[in-house]
N, C-alpha and C positions, 0 to 999 in steps of 0.2 A: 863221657861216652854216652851215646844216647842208645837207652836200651829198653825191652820192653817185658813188661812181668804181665803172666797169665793166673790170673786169680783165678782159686777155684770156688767153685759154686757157696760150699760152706763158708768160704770169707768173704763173699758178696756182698753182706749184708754192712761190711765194716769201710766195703768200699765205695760206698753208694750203687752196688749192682755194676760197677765195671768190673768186665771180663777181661779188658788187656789193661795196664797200665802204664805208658810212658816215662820213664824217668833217666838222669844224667845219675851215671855213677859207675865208677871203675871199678870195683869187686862186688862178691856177691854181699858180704858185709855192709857194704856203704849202699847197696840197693835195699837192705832189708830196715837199716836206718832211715832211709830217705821215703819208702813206706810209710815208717813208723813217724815221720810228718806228717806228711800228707793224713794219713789213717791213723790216728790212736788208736791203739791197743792190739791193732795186725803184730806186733812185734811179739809181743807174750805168747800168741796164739802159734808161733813162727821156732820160737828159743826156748829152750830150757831155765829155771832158777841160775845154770851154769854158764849163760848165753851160746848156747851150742841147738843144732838144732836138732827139733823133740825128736825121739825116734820113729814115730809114727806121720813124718812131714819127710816127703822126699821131696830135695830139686835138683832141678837138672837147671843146665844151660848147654842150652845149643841141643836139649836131649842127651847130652853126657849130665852122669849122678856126680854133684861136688862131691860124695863122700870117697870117689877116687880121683879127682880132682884135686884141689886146693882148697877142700870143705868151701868156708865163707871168704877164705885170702883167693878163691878162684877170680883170676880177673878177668872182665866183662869188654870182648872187643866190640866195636861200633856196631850197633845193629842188632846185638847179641840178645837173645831170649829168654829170660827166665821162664819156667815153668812150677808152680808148685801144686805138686800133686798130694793130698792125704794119703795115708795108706787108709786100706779097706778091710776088713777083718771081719770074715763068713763065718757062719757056725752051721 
């Protein structure tokens, strides 16, 4: 499936400054791997030691959150979005 991931500002740096990224893959799993080609070290930045993802990393696709989805088993129809947003924490 051909889908596209929006990088956010603070992993620009790992993705050579691209904002969208194009890639083939059916969940969200298999997008964050297929990242984790193209980009070493997006993936650590992305997963926990427990491969789940950090609590302070939201994504959506399509703008629905995986975490009431299918987490990373959410599967990715043609065309479909990712987004990864950090959380932000004000004081």
């Amino acid at each position: 499936m051909s889908i596209k991931v929006r990088i956010p500002t603070p992993l620009r740096k790992l993705t050579n400054e691209e904002e969208l990224v194009e890639l083939e893959a059916a969940t969200v799993a298999a997008a964050i791997d297929e990242l984790q080609v193209r980009f070493p070290g997006i993936k650590e930045r992305l997963l926990d030691e427990k491969g789940e993802v950090r609590r302070f990393v939201n994504v959506y696709v399509n703008e629905e959150d995986i975490r009431f989805l299918q987490n990373q088993a959410t599967p990715l129809p043609d065309g479909a979005e990712i987004s990864i947003i950090p959380a932000i924490a004000g004081g």
